[in-house]
C-alpha positions as CSV (number, residue, x, y, z in Angstrom):
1,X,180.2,-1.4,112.9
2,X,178.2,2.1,113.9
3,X,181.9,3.5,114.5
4,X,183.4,2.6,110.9
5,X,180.0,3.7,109.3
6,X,180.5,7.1,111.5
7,X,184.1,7.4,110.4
8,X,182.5,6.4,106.9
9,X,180.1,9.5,106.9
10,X,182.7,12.0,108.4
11,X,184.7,11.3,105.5
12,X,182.2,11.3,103.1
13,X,181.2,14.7,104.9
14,X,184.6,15.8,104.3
15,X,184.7,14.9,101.0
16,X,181.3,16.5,99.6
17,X,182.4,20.0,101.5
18,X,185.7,20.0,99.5
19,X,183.5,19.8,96.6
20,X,181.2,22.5,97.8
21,X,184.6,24.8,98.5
22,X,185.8,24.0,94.8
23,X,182.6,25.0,93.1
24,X,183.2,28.5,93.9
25,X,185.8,29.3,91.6
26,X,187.2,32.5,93.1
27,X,188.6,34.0,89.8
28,X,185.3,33.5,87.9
29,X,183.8,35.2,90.8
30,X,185.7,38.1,90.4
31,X,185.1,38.3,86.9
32,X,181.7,38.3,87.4
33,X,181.7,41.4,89.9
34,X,184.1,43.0,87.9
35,X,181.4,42.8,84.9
36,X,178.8,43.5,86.9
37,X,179.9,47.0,88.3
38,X,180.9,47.7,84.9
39,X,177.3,47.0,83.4
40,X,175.4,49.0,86.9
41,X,177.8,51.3,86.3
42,X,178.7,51.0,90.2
43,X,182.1,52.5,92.1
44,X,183.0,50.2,94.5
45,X,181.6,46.3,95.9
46,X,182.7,44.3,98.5
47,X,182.0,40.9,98.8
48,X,182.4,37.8,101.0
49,X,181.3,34.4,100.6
50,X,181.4,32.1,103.8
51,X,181.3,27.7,103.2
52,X,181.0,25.3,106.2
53,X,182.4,28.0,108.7
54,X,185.2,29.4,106.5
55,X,185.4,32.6,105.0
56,X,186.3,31.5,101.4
57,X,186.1,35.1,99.4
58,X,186.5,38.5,100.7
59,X,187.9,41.2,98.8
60,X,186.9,44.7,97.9
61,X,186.8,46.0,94.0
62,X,186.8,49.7,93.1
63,X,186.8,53.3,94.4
64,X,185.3,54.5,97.8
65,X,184.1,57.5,96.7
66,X,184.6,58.9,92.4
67,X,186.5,62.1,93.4
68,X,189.2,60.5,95.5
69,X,190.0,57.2,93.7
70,X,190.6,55.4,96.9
71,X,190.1,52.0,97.1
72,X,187.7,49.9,98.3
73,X,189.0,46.8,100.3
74,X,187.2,43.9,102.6
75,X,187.9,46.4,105.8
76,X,185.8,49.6,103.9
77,X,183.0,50.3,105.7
78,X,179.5,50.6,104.2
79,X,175.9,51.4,105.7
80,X,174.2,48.3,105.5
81,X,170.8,49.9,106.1
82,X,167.8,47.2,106.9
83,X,170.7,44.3,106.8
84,X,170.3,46.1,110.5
85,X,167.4,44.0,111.6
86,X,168.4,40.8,111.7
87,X,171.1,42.6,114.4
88,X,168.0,44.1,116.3
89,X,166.0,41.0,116.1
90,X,169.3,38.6,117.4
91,X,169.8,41.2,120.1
92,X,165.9,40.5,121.4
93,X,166.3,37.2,121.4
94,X,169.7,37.2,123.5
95,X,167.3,39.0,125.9
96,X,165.0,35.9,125.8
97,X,167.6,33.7,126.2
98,X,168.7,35.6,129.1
99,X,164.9,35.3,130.7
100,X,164.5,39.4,130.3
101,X,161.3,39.0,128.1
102,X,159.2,37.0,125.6
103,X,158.6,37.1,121.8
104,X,154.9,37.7,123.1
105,X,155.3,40.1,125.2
106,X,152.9,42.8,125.1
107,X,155.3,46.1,123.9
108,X,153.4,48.2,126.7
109,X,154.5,45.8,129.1
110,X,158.2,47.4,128.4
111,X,157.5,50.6,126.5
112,X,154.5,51.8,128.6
113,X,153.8,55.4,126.4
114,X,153.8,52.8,123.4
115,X,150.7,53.8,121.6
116,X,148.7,52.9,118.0
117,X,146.2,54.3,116.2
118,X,144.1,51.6,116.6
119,X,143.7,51.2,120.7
120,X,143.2,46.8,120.1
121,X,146.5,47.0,118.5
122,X,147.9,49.0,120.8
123,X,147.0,46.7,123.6
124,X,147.8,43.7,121.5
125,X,151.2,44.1,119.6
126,X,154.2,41.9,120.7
127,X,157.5,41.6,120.5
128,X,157.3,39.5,117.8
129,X,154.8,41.8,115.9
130,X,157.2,44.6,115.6
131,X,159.6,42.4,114.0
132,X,157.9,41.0,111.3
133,X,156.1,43.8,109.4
134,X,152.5,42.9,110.4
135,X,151.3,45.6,112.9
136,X,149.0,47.0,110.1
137,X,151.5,49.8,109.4
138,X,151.7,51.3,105.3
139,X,154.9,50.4,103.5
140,X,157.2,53.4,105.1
141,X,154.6,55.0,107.1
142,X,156.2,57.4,109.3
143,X,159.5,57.5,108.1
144,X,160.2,61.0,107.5
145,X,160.5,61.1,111.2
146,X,164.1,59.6,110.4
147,X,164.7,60.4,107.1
148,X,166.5,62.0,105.7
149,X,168.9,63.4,108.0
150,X,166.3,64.4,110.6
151,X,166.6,66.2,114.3
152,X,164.0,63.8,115.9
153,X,165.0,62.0,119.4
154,X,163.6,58.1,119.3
155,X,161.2,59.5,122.1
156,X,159.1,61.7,119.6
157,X,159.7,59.4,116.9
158,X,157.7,56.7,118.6
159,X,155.5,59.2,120.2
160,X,154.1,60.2,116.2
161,X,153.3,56.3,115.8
162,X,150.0,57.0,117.1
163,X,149.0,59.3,114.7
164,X,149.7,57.0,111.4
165,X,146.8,55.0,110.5
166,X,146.6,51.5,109.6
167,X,146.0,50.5,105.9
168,X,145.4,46.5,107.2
169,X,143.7,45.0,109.3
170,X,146.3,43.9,112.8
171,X,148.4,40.6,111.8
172,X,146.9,40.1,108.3
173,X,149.2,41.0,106.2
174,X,152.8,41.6,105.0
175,X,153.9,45.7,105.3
176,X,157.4,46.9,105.0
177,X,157.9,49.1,108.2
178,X,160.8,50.2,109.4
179,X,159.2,52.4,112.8
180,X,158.4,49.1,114.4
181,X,161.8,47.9,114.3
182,X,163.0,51.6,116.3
183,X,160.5,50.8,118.5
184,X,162.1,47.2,118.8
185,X,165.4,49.0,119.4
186,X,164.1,51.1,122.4
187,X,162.8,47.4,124.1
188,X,166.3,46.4,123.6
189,X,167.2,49.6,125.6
190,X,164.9,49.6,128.2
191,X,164.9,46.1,129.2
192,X,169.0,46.0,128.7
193,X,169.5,49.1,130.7
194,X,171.8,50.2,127.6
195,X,171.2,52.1,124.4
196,X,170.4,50.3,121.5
197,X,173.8,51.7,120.3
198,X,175.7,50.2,123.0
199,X,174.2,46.9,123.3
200,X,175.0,46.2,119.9
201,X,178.4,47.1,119.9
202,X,179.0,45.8,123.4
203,X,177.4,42.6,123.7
204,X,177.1,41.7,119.7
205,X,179.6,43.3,117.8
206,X,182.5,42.6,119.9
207,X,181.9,39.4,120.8
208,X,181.4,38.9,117.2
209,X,184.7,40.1,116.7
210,X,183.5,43.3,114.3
211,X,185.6,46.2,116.3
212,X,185.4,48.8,113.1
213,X,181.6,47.9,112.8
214,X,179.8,50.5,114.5
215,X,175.9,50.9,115.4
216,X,176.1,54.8,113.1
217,X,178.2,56.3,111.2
218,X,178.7,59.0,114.0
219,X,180.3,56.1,116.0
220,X,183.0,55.8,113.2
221,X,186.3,56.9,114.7
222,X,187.4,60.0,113.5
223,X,190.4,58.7,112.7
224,X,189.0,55.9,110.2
225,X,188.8,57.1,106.9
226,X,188.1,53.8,105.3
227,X,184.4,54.4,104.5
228,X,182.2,54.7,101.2
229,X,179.8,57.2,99.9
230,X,176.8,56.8,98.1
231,X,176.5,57.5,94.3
232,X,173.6,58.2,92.6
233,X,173.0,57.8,88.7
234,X,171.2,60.7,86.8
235,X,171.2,62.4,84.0
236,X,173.8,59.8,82.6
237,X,176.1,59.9,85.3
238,X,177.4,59.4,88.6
239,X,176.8,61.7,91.6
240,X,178.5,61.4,95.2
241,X,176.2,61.6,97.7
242,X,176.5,61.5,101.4
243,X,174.0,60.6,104.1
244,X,174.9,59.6,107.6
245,X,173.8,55.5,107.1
246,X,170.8,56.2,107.6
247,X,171.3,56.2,111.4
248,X,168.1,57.8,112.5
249,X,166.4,55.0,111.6
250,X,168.8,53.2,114.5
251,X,166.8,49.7,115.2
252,X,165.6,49.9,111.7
253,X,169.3,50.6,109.5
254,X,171.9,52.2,111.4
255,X,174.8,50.0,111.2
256,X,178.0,50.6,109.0
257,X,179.8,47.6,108.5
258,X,182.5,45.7,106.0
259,X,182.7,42.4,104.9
260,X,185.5,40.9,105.9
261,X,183.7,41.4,109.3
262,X,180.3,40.9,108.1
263,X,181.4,37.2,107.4
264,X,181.9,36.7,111.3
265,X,177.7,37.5,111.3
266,X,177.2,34.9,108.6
267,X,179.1,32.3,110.3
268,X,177.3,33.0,113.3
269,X,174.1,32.6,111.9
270,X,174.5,29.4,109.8
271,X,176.5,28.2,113.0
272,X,173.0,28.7,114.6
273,X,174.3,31.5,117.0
274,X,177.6,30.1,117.7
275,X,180.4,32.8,117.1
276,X,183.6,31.6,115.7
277,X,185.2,32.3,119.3
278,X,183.2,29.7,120.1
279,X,180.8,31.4,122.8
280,X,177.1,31.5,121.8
281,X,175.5,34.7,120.8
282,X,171.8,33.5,120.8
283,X,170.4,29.7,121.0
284,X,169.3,28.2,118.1
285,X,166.0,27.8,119.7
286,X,165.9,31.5,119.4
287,X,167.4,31.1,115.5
288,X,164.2,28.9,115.0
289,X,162.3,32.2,115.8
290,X,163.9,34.2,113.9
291,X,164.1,31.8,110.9
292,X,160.4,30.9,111.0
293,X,157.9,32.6,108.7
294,X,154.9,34.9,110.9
295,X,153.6,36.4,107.9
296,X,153.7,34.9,104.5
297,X,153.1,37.3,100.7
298,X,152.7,35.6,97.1
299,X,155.3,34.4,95.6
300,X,155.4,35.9,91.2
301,X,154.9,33.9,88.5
302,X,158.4,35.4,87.5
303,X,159.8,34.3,90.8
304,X,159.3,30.8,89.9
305,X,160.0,31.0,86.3
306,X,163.6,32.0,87.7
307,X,164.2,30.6,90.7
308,X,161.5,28.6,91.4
309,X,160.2,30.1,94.5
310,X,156.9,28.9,95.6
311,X,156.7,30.3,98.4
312,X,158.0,33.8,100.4
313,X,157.8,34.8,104.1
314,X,159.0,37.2,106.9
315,X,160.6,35.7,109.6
316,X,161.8,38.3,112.6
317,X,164.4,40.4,110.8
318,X,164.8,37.9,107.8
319,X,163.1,37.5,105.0
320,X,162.5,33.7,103.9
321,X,162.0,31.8,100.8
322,X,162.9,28.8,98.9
323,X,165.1,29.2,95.9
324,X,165.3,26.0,93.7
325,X,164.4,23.8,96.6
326,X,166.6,25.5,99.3
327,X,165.3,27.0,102.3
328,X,167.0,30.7,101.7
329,X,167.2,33.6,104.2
330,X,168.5,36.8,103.8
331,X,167.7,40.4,103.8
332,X,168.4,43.4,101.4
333,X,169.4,47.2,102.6
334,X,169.0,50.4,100.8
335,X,170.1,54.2,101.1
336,X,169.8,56.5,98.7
337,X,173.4,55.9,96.9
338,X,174.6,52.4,98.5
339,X,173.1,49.0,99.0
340,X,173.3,45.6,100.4
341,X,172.3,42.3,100.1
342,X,172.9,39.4,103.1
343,X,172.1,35.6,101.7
344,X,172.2,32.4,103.8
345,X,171.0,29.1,102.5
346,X,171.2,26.6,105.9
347,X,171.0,23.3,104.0
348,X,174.4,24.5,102.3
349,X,175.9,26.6,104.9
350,X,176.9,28.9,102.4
351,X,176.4,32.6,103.2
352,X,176.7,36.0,100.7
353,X,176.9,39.3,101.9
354,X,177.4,42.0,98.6
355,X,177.7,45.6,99.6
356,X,177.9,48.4,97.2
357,X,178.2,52.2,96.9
358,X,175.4,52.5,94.0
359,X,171.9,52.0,94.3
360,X,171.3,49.3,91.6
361,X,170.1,46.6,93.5
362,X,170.2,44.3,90.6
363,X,174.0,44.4,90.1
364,X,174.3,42.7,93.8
365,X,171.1,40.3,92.9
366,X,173.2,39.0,89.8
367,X,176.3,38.5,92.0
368,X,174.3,36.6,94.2
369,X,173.0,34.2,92.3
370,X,176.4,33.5,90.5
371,X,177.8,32.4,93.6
372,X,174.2,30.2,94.1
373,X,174.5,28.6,90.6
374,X,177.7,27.9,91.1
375,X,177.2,26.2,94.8
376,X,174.1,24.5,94.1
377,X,174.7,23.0,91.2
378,X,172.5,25.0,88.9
379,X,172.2,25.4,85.3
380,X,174.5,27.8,83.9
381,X,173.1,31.2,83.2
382,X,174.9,35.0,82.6
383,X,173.0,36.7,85.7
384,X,174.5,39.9,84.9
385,X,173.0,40.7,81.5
386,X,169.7,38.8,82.5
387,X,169.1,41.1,85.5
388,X,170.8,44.4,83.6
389,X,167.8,44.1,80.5
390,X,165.3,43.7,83.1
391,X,166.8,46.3,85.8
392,X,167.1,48.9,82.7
393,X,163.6,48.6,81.6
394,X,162.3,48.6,84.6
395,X,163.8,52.1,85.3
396,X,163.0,53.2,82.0
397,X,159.2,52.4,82.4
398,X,159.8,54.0,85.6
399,X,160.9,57.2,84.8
400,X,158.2,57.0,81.6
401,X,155.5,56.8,84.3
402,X,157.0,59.6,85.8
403,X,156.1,62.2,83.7
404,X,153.5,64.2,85.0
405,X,150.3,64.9,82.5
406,X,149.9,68.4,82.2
407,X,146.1,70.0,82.9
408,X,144.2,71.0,79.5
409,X,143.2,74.3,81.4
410,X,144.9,75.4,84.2
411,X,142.9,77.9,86.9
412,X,144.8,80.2,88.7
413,X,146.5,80.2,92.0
414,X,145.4,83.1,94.5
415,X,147.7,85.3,96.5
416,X,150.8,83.7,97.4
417,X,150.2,85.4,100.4
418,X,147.0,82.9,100.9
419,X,149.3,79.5,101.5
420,X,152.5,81.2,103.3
421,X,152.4,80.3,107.2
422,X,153.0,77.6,109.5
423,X,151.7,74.3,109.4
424,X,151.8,71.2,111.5
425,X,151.1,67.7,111.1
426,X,150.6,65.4,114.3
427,X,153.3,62.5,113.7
428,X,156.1,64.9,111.8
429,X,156.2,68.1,113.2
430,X,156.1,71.8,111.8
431,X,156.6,72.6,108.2
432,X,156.8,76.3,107.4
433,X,155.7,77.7,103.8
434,X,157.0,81.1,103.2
435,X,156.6,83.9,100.5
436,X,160.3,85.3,100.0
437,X,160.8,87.1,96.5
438,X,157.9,86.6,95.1
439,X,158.1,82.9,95.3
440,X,156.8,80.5,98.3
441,X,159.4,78.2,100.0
442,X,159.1,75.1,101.6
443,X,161.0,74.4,105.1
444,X,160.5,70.7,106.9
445,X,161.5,71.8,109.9
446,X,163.1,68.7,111.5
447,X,164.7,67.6,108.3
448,X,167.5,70.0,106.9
449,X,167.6,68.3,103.4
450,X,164.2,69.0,102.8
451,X,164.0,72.8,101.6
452,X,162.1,73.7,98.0
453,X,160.6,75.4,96.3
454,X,156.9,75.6,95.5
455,X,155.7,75.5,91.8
456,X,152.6,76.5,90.6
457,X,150.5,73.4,88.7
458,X,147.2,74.0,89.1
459,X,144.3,76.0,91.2
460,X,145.4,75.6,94.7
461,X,147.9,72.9,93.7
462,X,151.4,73.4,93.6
463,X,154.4,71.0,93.1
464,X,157.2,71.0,95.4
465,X,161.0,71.4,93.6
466,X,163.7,70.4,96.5
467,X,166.6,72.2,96.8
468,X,168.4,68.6,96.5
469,X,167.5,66.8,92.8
470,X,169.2,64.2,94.0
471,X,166.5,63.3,96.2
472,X,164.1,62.4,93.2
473,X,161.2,62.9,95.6
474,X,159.3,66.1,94.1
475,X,155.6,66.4,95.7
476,X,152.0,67.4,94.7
477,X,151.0,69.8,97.7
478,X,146.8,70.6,97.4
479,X,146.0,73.4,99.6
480,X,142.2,73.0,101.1
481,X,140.4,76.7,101.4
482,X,137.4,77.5,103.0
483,X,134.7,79.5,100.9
484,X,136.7,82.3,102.2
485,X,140.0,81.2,100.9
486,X,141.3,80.5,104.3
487,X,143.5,77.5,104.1
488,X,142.2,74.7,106.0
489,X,144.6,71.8,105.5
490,X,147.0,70.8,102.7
491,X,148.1,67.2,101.6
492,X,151.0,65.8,99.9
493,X,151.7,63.5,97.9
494,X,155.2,62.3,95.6
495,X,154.7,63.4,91.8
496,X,156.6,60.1,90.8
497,X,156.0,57.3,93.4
498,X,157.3,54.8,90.9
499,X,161.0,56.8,91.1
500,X,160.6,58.0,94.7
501,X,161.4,56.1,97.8
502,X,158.9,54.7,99.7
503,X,161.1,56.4,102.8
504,X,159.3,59.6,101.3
505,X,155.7,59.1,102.8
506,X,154.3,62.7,102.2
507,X,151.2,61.0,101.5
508,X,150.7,60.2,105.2
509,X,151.2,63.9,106.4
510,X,147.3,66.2,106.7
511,X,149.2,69.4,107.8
512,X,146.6,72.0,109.4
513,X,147.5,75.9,109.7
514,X,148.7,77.0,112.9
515,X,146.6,79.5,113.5
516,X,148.9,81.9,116.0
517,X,152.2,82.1,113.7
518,X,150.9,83.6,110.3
519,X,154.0,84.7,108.1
């Protein structure tokens, strides 16, 4: 009797995953990306969609890049950016499964020069601190170490962490930091013996059967052309824009990637670390770690209006929430220029991964949920226009809180001469200001995208113009003078934080003359 009732299940089984195959009609789907790059406005998408361990969608729409017209296909690679983390957290806990460490290790137990501002947390942070966003960190504190484009080896990098004060308390609460997870990387290193780098293509993505996937786009074989670039919208249209995929921030974002391989990682992970060879990546004793929340934030009213989400949670590498009853994990990834999005829901094992060379976040969001309504069973809703009204205002308000309130009286600046040397912050580095042709200039050092132009605003306040608009990330820079008008320190701060990247944290530089290099 228990074997017919087996037999009956297995059917059933078989039966209901039909169903779930059938409810994601492929040709709708398509329509639906097609419309939504058309209403973002985006170049090229690539999207896969993996069912009960079979890839059931993966195709590539659009251009690569605006200028050349070539296509994009389920092969073209993309940076997936923060999508990284989950890689960094699996390799960690391949290290626990091997017996190398603990999620509770102490960091300074492997990374002995590890050091916080705040000596208990330095003693105190694990393993598992650094991967989920609650070491006390600020949103983006510290990342202009690795961005953009910057000069820094990972040993300086996680040297500056000890300069960056904490805005919380340790462990409690929920701040986006992506220096943790380099220092996460470098534990992978030392206690592999390899580079972060090379673990991950030698032990992961091969195994994982992902040979074009690389761990930065330097890694990208000359002779592999099939790669996107970034566009950014402004001034009502397009602009190419190349940065390296963000592979300073290695732990953190460095991997470029395509779908068609990218649905090997989601069948891995709803497989609970098995890898469609068959061989097991991770355990899923370590999956439960990764899949469990260690912090938690508020969920919005909006949140459950739409999806009704009650809840929302950082697991290590994942972000975790419920959507309409679902347990849902998955992680989004941004450059300037190109995004990603990585969904799982467990219960279903369906899994979504949407990359894109825009930066509209929203356009993947409403391809996501699409495939959600579609698999779950939801109420039918056009997630395209929804999240298009609400992404275009959004930006609109943005952009209106933007503008910067001019003074009713403005005081004058002194002698350019008075602000023009060198200047050093503890955690970045040297940034030179300079008086050439009657103007001053601005020069981060370590970061060759970041050259201006200072503006005069007000008194000893100037307003930094980059040499790249496409950066959106202008700067307030106050100059602090003695009663002597000697300049003590200067502080910076983005003119437009609601446009600007977080990645942009001037606010956290206090950069001090140095006093022996006057120019």
């Amino acid at each position: 009797m228990k074997k017919l009732v087996s037999k009956l299940t297995l059917a059933l089984s078989v039966i209901a995953s039909s169903q779930v195959y059938a409810a994601i009609d492929s040709k709708q789907l398509e329509q639906t990306i097609t419309q939504s790059m058309t209403r973002f406005d985006v170049p090229g998408m690539a999207v896969a969609v993996v069912e009960n361990g079979e890839v059931v969608f993966s195709k590539g729409f659009g251009v690569r890049h605006l200028a050349s017209g070539e296509k994009v296909n389920k092969h073209t690679l993309f940076g997936i950016a923060s999508n990284t983390k989950a890689f960094t957290a699996a390799a960690l806990a391949m290290l626990v499964d091997q017996g190398k460490l603990n999620w509770d290790d102490k960091v300074i137990d492997h990374l002995p020069e590890f050091r916080m501002y705040d000596p208990y947390a330095t003693r105190e942070v694990t393993i598992r601190d650094l991967l989920s966003h609650r070491a006390g960190l600020g949103l983006g504190a510290g990342d202009l170490t690795i961005w953009p484009d910057t000069d820094k080896p990972v040993e300086d990098v996680i040297h500056g962490i000890r300069y960056l004060k904490p805005v919380s308390s340790f462990r409690s609460k929920y701040t986006y930091n992506n220096l943790m997870f380099v220092t996460a990387g470098e534990v992978v290193a030392r206690v592999s013996g390899k580079s972060w780098q090379e673990f991950i293509e030698q032990e992961m993505l091969a195994p994982l059967g992902m040979p074009l996937s690389k761990a930065g786009f330097s890694r990208i074989p000359k002779s592999n052309k099939n790669w996107a670039t970034g566009h950014i919208p402004m001034d009502g249209k397009l602009h190419p824009f190349f940065v390296n995929y963000l592979e300073d921030f290695r732990g953190a974002g460095a991997i470029a990637s395509n779908v068609d391989e990218m649905a090997n990682w989601l069948k891995t992970q709803l497989a609970g670390g098995e890898m469609p060879s068959g061989k097991v990546l991770f355990t899923e004793k370590q999956q439960a770690q990764m899949w469990n929340p260690h912090i938690t934030s508020m969920a919005s009213k909006n949140a459950f209006n739409d999806y009704r989400q009650q809840f929302r949670g950082y697991g290590l590498g994942w972000s975790i929430e419920d959507y309409q009853g679902y347990k849902k994990v998955g992680h989004g990834g941004g450059i300037l220029g190109m995004v990603s999005q990585v969904t799982l829901v467990p219960e279903k094992q369906l899994g979504i991964v949407v990359l894109s060379n825009q930066q509209a976040f929203s356009a993947l969001s409403a391809i996501t949920h699409e495939v959600l309504e579609d698999a779950l069973d939801l109420p039918n809703k056009d997630w395209v226009e929804d999240l298009a009204k609400k992404h275009f205002e959004r930006k609109k308000k943005a952009y209106e809180k933007a503008e910067v309130e001019q003074p009713k009286q403005i005081q004058k600046a002194l002698p350019l001469s008075a602000y023009a040397t060198r200047y050093n912050d503890n955690w970045y580095g040297d940034i030179v200001i300079a008086e050439q042709n009657g103007k001053l200039t601005i020069d981060f050092t370590h970061s060759a995208r970041l050259k201006g132009t200072l503006e005069h605003f007000n008194g000893n306040t100037f307003i930094v113009r980059w040499q790249e608009k496409l950066l959106e990330a202008d700067a307030f820079i106050e100059f602090e003078m003695s009663p002597t008008n000697q300049v003590r320190s200067a502080k910076m701060r983005a003119v437009a934080p609601s446009v600007t990247d977080f990645s942009f944290d001037f606010h956290n530089l206090h950069l001090t003359p140095v006093k022996s290099d006057k120019s």
